[in-house]
PDB file of the backbone (N, CA, C, O) and the ligand in Angstrom, with CONECT records:
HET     ZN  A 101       1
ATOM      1  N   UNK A   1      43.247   0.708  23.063  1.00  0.00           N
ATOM      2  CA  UNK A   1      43.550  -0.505  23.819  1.00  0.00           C
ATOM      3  C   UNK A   1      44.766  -1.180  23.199  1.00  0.00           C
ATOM      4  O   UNK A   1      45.097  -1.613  22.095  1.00  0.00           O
ATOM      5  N   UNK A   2      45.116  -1.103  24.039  1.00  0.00           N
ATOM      6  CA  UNK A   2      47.144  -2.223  23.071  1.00  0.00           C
ATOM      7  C   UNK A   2      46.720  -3.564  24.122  1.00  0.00           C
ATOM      8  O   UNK A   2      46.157  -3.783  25.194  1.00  0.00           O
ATOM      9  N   UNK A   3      47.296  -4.150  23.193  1.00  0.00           N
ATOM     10  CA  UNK A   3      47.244  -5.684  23.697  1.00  0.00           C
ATOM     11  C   UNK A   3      48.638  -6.783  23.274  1.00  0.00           C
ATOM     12  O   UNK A   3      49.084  -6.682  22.131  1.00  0.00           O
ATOM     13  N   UNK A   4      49.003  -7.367  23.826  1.00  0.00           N
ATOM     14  CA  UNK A   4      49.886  -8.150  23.549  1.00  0.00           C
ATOM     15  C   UNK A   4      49.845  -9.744  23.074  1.00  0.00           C
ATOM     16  O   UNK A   4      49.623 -10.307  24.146  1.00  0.00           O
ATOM     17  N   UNK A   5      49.905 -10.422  22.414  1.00  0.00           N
ATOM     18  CA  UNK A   5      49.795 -11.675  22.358  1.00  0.00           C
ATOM     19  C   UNK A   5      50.799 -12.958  22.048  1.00  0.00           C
ATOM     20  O   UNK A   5      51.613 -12.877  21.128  1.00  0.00           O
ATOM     21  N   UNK A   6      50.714 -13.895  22.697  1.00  0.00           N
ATOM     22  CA  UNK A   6      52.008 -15.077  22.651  1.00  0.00           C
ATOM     23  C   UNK A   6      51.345 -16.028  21.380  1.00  0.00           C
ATOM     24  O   UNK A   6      50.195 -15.890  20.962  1.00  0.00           O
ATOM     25  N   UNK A   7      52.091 -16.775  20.994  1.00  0.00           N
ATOM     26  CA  UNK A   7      51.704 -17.814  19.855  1.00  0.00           C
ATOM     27  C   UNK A   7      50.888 -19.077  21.178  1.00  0.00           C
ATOM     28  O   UNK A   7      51.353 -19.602  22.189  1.00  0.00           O
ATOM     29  N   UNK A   8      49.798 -19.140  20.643  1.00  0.00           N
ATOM     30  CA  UNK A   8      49.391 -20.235  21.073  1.00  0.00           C
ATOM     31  C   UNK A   8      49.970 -21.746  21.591  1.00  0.00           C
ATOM     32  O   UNK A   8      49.860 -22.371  22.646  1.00  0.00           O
ATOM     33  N   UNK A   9      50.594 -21.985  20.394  1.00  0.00           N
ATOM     34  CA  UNK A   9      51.643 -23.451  20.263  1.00  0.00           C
ATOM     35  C   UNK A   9      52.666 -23.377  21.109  1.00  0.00           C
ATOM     36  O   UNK A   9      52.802 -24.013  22.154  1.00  0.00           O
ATOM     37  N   UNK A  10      53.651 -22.297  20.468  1.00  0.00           N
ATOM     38  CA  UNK A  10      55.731 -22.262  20.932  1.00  0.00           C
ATOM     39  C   UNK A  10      55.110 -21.506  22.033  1.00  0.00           C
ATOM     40  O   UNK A  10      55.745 -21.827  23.038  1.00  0.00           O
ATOM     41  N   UNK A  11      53.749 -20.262  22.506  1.00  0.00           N
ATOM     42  CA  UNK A  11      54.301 -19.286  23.349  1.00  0.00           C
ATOM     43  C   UNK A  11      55.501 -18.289  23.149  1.00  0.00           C
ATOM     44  O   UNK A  11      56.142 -17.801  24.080  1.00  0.00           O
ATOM     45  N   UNK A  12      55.739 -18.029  21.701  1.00  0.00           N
ATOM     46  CA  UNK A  12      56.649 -17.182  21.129  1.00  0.00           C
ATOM     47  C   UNK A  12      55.994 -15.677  21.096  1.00  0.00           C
ATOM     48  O   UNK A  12      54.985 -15.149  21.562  1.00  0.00           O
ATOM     49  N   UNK A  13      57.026 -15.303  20.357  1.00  0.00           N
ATOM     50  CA  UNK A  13      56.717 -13.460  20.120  1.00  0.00           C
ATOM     51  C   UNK A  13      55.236 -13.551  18.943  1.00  0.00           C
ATOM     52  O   UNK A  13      55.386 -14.397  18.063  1.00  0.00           O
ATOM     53  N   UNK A  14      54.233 -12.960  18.910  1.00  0.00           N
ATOM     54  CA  UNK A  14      53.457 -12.814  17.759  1.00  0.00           C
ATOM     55  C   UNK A  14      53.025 -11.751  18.005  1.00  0.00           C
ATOM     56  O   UNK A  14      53.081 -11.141  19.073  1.00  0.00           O
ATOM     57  N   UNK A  15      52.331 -11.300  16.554  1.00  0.00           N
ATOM     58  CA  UNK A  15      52.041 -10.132  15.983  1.00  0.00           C
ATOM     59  C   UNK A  15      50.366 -10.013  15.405  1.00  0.00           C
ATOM     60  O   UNK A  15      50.032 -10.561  14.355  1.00  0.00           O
ATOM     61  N   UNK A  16      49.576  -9.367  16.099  1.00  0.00           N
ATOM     62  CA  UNK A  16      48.674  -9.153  15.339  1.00  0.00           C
ATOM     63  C   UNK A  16      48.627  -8.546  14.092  1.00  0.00           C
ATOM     64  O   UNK A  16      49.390  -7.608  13.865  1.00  0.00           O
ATOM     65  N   UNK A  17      47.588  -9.068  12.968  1.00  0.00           N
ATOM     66  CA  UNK A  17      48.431  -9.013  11.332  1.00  0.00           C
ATOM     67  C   UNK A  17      46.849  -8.000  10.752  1.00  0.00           C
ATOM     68  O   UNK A  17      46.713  -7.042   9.991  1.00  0.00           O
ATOM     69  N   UNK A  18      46.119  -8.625  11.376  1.00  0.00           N
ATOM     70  CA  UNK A  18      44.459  -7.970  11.120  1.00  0.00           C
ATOM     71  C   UNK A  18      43.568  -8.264  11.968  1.00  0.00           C
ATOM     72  O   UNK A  18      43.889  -8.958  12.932  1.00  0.00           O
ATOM     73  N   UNK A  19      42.358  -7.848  11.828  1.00  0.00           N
ATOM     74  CA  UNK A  19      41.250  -7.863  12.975  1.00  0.00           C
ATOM     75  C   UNK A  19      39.886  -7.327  12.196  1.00  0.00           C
ATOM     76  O   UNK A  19      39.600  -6.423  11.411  1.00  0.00           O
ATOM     77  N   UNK A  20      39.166  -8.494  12.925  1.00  0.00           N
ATOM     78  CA  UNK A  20      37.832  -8.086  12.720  1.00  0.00           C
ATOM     79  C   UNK A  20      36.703  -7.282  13.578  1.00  0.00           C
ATOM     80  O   UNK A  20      35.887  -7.992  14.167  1.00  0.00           O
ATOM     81  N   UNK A  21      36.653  -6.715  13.629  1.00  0.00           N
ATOM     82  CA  UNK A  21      35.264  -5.961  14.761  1.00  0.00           C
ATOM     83  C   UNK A  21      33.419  -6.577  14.334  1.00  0.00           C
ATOM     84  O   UNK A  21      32.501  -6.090  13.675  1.00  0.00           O
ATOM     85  N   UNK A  22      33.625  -8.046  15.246  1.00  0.00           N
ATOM     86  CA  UNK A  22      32.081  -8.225  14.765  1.00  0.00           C
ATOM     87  C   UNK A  22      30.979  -7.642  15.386  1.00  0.00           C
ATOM     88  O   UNK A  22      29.881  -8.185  15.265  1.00  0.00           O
ATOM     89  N   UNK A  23      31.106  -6.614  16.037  1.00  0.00           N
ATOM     90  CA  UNK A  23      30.034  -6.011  16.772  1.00  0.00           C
ATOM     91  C   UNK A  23      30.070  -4.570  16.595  1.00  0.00           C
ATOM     92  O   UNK A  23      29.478  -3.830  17.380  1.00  0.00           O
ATOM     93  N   UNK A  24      30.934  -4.001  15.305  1.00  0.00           N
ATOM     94  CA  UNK A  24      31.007  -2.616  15.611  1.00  0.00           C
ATOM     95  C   UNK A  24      29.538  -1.763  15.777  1.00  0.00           C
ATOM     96  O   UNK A  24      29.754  -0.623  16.186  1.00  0.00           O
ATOM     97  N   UNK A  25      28.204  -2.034  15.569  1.00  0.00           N
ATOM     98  CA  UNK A  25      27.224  -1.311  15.515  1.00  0.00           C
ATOM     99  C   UNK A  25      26.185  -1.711  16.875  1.00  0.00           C
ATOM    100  O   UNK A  25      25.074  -1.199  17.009  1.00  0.00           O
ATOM    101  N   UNK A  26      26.879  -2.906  18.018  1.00  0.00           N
ATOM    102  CA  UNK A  26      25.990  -3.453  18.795  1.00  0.00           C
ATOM    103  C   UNK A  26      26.319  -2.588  20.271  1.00  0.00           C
ATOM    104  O   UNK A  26      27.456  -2.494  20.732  1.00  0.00           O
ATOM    105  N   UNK A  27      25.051  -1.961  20.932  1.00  0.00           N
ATOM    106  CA  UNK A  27      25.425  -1.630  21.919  1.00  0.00           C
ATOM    107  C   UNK A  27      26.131  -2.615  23.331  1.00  0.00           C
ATOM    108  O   UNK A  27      26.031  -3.837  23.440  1.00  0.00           O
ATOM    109  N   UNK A  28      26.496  -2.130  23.835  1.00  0.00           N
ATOM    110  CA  UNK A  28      27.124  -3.237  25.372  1.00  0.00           C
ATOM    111  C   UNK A  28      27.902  -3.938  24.796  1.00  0.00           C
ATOM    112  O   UNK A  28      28.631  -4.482  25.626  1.00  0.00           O
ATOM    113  N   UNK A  29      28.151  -4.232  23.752  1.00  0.00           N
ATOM    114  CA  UNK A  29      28.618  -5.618  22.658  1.00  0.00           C
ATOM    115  C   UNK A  29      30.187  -5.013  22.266  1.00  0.00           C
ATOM    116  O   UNK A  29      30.474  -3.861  21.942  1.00  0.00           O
ATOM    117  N   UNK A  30      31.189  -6.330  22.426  1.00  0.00           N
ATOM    118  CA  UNK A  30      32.342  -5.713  21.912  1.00  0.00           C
ATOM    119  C   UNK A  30      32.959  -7.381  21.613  1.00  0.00           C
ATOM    120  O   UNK A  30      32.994  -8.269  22.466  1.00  0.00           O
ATOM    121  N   UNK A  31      33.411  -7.502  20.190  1.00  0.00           N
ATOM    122  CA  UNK A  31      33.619  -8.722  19.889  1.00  0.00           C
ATOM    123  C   UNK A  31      34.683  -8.827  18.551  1.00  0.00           C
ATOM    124  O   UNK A  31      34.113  -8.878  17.461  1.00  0.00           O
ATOM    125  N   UNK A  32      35.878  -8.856  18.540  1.00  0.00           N
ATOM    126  CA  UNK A  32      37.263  -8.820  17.785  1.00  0.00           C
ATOM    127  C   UNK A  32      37.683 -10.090  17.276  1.00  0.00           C
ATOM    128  O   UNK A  32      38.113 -10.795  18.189  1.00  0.00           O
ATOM    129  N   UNK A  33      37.715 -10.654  16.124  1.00  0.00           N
ATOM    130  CA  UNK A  33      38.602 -11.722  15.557  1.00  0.00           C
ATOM    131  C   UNK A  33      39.685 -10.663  15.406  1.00  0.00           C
ATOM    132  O   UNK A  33      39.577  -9.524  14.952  1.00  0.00           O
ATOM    133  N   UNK A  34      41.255 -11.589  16.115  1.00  0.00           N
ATOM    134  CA  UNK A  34      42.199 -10.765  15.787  1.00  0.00           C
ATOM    135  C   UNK A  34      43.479 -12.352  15.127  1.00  0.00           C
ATOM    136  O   UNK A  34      43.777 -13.429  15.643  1.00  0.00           O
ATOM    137  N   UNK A  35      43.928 -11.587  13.644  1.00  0.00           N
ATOM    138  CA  UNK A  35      44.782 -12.570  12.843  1.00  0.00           C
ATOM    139  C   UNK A  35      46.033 -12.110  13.652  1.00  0.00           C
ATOM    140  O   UNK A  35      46.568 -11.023  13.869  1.00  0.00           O
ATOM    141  N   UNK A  36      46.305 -13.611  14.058  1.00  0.00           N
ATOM    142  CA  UNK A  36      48.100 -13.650  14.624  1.00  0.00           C
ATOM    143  C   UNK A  36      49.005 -14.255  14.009  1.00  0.00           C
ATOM    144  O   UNK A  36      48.715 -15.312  13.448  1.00  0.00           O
ATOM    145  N   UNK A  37      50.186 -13.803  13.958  1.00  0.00           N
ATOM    146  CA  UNK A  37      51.390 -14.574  13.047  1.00  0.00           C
ATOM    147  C   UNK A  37      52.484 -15.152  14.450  1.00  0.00           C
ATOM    148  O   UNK A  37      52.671 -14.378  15.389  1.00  0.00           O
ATOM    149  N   UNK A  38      52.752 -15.726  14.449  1.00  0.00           N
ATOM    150  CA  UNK A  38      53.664 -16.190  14.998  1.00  0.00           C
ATOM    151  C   UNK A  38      55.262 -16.026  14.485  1.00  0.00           C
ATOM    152  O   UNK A  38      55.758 -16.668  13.560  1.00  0.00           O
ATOM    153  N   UNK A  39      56.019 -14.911  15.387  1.00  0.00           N
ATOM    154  CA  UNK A  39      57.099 -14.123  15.056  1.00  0.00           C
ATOM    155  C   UNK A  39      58.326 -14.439  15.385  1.00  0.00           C
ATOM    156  O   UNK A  39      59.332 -13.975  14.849  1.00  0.00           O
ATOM    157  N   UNK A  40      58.280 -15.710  16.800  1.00  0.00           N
ATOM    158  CA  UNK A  40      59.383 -15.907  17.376  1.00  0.00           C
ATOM    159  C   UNK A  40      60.467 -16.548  16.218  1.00  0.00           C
ATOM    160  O   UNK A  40      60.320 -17.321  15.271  1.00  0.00           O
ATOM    161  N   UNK A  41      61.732 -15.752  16.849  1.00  0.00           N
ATOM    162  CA  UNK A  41      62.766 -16.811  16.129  1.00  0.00           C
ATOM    163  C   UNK A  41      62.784 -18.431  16.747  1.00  0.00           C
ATOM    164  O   UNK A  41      62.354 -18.813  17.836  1.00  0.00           O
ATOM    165  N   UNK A  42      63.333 -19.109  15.826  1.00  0.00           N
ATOM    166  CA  UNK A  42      63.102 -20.070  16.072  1.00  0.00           C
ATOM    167  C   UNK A  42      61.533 -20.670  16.653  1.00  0.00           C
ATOM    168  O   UNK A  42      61.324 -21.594  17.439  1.00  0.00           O
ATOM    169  N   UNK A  43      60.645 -19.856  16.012  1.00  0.00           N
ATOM    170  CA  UNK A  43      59.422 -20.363  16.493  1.00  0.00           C
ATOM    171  C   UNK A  43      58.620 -21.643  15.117  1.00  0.00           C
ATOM    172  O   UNK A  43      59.024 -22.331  14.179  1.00  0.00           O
ATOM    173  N   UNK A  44      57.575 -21.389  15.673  1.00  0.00           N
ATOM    174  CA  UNK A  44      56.392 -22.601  14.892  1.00  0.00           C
ATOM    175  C   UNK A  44      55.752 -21.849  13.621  1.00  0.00           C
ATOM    176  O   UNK A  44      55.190 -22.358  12.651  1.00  0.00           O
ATOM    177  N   UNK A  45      56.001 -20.459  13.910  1.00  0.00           N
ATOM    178  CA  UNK A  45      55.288 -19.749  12.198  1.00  0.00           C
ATOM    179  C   UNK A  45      53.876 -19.620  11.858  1.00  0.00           C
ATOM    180  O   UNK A  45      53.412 -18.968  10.923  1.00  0.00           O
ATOM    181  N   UNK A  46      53.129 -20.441  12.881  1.00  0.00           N
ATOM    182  CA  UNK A  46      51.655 -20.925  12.873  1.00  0.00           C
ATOM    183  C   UNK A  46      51.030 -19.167  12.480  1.00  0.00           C
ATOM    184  O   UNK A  46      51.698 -18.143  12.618  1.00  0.00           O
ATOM    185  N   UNK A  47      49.712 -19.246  12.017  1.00  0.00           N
ATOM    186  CA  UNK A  47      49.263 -18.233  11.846  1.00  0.00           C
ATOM    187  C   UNK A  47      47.823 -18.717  12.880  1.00  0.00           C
ATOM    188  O   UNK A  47      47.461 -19.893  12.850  1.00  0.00           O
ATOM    189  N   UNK A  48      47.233 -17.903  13.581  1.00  0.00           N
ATOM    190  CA  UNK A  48      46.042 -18.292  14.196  1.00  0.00           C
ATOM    191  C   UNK A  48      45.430 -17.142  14.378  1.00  0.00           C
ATOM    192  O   UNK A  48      45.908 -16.047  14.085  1.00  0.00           O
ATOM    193  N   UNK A  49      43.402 -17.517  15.298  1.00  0.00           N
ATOM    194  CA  UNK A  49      42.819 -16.462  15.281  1.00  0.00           C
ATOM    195  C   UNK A  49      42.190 -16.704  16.791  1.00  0.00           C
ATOM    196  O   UNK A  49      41.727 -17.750  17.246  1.00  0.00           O
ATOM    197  N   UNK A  50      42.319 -15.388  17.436  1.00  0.00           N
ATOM    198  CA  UNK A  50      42.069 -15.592  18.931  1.00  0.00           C
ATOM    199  C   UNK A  50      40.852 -14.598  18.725  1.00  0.00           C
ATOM    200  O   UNK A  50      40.549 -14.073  17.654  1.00  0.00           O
ATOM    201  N   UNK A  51      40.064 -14.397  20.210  1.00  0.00           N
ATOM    202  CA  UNK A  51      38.848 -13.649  20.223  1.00  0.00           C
ATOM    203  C   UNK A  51      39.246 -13.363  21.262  1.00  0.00           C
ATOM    204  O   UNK A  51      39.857 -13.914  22.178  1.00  0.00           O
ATOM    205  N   UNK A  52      38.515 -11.671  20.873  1.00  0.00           N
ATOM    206  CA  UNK A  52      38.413 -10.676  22.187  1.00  0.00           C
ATOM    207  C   UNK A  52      37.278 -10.225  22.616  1.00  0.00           C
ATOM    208  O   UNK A  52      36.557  -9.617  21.825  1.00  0.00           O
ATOM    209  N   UNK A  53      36.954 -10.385  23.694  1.00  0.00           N
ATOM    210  CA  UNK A  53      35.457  -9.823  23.903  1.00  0.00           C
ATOM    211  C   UNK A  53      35.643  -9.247  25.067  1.00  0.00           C
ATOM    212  O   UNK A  53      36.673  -9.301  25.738  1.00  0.00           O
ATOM    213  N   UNK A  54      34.149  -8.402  25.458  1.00  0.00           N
ATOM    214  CA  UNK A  54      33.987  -7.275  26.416  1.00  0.00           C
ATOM    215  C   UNK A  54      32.963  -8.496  27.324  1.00  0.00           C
ATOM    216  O   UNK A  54      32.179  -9.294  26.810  1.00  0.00           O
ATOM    217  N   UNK A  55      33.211  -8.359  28.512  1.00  0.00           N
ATOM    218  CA  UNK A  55      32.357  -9.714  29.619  1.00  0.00           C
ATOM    219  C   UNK A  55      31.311  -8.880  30.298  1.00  0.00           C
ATOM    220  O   UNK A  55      30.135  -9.006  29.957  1.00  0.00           O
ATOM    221  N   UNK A  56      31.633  -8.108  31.156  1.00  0.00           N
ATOM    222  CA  UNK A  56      30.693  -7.461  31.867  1.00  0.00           C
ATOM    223  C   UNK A  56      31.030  -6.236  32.006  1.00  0.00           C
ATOM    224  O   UNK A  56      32.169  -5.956  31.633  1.00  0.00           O
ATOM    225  N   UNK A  57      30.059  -4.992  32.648  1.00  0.00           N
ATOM    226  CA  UNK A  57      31.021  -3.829  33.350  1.00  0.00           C
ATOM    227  C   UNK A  57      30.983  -4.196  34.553  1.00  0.00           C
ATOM    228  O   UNK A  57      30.210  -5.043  35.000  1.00  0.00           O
ATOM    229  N   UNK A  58      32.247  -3.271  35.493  1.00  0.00           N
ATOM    230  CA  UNK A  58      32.434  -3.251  36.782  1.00  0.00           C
ATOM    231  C   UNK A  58      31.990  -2.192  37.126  1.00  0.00           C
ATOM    232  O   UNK A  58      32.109  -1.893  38.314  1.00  0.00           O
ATOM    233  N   UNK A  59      31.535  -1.557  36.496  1.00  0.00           N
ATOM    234  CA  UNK A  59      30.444  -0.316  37.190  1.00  0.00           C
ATOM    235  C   UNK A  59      30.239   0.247  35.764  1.00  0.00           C
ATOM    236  O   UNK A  59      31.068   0.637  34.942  1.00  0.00           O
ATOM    237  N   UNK A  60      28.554   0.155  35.704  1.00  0.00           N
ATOM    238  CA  UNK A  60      28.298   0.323  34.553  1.00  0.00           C
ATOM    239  C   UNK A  60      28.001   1.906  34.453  1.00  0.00           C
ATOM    240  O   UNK A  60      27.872   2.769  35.321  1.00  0.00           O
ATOM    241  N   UNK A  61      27.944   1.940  33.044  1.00  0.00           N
ATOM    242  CA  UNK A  61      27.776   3.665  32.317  1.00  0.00           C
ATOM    243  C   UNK A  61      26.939   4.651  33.535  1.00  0.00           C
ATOM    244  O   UNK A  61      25.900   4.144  33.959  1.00  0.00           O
ATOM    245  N   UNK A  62      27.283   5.848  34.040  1.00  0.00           N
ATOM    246  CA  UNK A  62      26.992   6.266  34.922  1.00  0.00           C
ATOM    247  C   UNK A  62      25.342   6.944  34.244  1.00  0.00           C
ATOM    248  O   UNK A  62      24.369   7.009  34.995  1.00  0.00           O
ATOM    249  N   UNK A  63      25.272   7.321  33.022  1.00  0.00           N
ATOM    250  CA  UNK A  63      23.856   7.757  33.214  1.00  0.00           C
ATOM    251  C   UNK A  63      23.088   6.575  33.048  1.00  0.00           C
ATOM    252  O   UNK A  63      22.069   6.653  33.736  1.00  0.00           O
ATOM    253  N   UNK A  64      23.165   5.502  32.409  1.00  0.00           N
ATOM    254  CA  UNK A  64      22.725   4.101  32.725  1.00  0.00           C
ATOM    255  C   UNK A  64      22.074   3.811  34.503  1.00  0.00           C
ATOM    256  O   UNK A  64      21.001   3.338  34.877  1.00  0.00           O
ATOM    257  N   UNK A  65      22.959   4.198  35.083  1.00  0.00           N
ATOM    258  CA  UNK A  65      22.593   4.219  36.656  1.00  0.00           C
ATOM    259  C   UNK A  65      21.420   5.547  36.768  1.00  0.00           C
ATOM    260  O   UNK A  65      20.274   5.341  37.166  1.00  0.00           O
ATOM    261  N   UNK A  66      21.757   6.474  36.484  1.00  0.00           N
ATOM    262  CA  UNK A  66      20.745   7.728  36.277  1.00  0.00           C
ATOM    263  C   UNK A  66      19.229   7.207  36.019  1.00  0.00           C
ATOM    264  O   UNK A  66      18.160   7.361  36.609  1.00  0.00           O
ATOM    265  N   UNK A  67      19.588   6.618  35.025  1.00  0.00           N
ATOM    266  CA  UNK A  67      18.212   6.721  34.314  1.00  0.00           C
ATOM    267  C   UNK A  67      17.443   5.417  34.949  1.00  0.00           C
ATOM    268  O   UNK A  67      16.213   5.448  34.996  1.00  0.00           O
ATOM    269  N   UNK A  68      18.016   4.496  35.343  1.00  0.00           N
ATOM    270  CA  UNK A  68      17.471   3.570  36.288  1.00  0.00           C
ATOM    271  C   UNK A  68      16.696   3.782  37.037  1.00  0.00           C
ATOM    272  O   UNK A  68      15.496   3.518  36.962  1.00  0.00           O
ATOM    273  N   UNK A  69      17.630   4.622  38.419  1.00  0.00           N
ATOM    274  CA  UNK A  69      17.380   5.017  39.648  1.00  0.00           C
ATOM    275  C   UNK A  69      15.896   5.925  39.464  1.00  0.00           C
ATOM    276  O   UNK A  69      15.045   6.054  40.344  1.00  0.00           O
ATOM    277  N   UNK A  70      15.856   6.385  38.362  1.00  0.00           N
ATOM    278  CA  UNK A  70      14.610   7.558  37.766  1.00  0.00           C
ATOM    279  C   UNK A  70      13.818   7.007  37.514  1.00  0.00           C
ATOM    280  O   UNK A  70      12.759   7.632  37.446  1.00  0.00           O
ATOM    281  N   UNK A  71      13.765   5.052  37.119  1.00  0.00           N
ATOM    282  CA  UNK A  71      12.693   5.109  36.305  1.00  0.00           C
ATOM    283  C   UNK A  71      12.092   4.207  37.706  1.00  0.00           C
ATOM    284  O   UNK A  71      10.895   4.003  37.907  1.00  0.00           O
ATOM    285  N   UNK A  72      13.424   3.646  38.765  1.00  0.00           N
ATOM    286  CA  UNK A  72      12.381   3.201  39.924  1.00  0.00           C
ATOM    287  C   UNK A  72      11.516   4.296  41.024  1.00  0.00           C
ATOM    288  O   UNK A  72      10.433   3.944  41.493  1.00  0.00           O
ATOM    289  N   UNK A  73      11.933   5.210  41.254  1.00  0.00           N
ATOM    290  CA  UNK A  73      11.538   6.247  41.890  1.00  0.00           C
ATOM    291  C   UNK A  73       9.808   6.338  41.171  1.00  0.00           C
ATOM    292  O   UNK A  73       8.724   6.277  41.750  1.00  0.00           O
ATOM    293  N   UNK A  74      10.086   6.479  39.936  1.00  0.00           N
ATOM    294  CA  UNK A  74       8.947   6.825  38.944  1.00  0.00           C
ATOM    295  C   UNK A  74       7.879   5.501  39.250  1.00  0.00           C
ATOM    296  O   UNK A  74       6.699   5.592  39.587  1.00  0.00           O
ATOM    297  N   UNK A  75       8.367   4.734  39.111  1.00  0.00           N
ATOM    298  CA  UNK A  75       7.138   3.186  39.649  1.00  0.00           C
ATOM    299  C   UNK A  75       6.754   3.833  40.996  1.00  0.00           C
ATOM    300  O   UNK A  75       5.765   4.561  40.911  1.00  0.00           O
ATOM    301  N   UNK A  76       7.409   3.715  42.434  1.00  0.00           N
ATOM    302  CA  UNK A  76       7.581   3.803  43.178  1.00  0.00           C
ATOM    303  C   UNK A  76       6.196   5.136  43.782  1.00  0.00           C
ATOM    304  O   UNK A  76       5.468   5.073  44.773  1.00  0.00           O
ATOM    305  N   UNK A  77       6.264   5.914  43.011  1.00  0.00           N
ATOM    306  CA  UNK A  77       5.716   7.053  43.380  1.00  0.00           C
ATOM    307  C   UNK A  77       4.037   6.706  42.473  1.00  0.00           C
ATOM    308  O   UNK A  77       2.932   7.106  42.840  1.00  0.00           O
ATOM    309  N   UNK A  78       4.333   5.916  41.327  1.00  0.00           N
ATOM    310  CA  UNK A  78       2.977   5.838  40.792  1.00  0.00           C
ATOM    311  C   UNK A  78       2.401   4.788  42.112  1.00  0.00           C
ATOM    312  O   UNK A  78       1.262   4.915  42.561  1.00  0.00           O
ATOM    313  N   UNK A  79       3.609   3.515  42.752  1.00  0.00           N
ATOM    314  CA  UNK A  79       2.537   2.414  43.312  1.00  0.00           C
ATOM    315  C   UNK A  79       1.712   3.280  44.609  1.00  0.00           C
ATOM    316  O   UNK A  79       0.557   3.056  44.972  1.00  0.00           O
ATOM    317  N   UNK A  80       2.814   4.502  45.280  1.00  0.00           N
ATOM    318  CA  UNK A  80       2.148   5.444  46.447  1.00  0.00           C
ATOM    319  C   UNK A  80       0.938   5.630  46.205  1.00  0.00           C
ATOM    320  O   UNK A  80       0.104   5.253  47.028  1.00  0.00           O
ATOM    321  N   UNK A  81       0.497   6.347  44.847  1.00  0.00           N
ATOM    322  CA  UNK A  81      -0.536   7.619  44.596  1.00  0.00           C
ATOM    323  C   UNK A  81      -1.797   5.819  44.355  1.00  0.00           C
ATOM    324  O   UNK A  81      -2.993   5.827  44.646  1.00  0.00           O
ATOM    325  N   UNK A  82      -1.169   4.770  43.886  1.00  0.00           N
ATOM    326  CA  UNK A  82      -2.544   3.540  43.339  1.00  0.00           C
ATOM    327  C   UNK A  82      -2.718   3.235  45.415  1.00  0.00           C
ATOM    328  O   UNK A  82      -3.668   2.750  46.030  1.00  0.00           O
ATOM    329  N   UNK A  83      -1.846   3.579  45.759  1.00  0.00           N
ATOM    330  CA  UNK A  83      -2.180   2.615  47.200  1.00  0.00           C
ATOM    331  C   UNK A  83      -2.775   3.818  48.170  1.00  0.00           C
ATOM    332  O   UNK A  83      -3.290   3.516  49.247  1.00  0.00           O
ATOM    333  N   UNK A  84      -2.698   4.931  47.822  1.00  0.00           N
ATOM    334  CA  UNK A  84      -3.647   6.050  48.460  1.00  0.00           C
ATOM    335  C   UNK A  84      -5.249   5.557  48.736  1.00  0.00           C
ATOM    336  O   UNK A  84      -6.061   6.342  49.223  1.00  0.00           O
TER     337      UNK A  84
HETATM  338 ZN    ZN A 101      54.668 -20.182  17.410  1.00  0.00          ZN2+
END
């Protein structure tokens, strides 16, 4: 993933300098402290820390859908055989 980022303040050139991954072990979960320097000439110099996160999917993991669709079928067929 490349990403680009402006200085908060001036809206100058900046540089991501480091980054944190606070979720590297969480499933669905995606959550980045990323250290910015502020690069522009003639800029503000500020150093700051923005967050990146993952919001939703737009179509989620396809065996995720698999295993769904399997486990309603699976209700579905037990409520048939209780309503026999
Ligand atoms: Zn700046």
């Amino acid at each position: 993933m490349s990403v680009r980022v402006k200085c908060p303040h001036c809206k100058g050139k900046a540089v991501i300098t480091n980054s944190n991954d606070l979720a590297k072990e969480i499933t669905d979960v995606f959550y980045k402290e990323l250290y910015v320097q502020c690069m522009a000439k003639d800029g503000c110099g500020a150093r700051s820390v923005f967050g990146m996160e993952f919001k939703h999917y737009v179509n989620p993991p396809q065996r995720d859908v698999i295993s769904m669709a399997r486990k309603i079928l699976e209700q579905q067929e037990q409520l048939n055989i209780k309503g026999v």
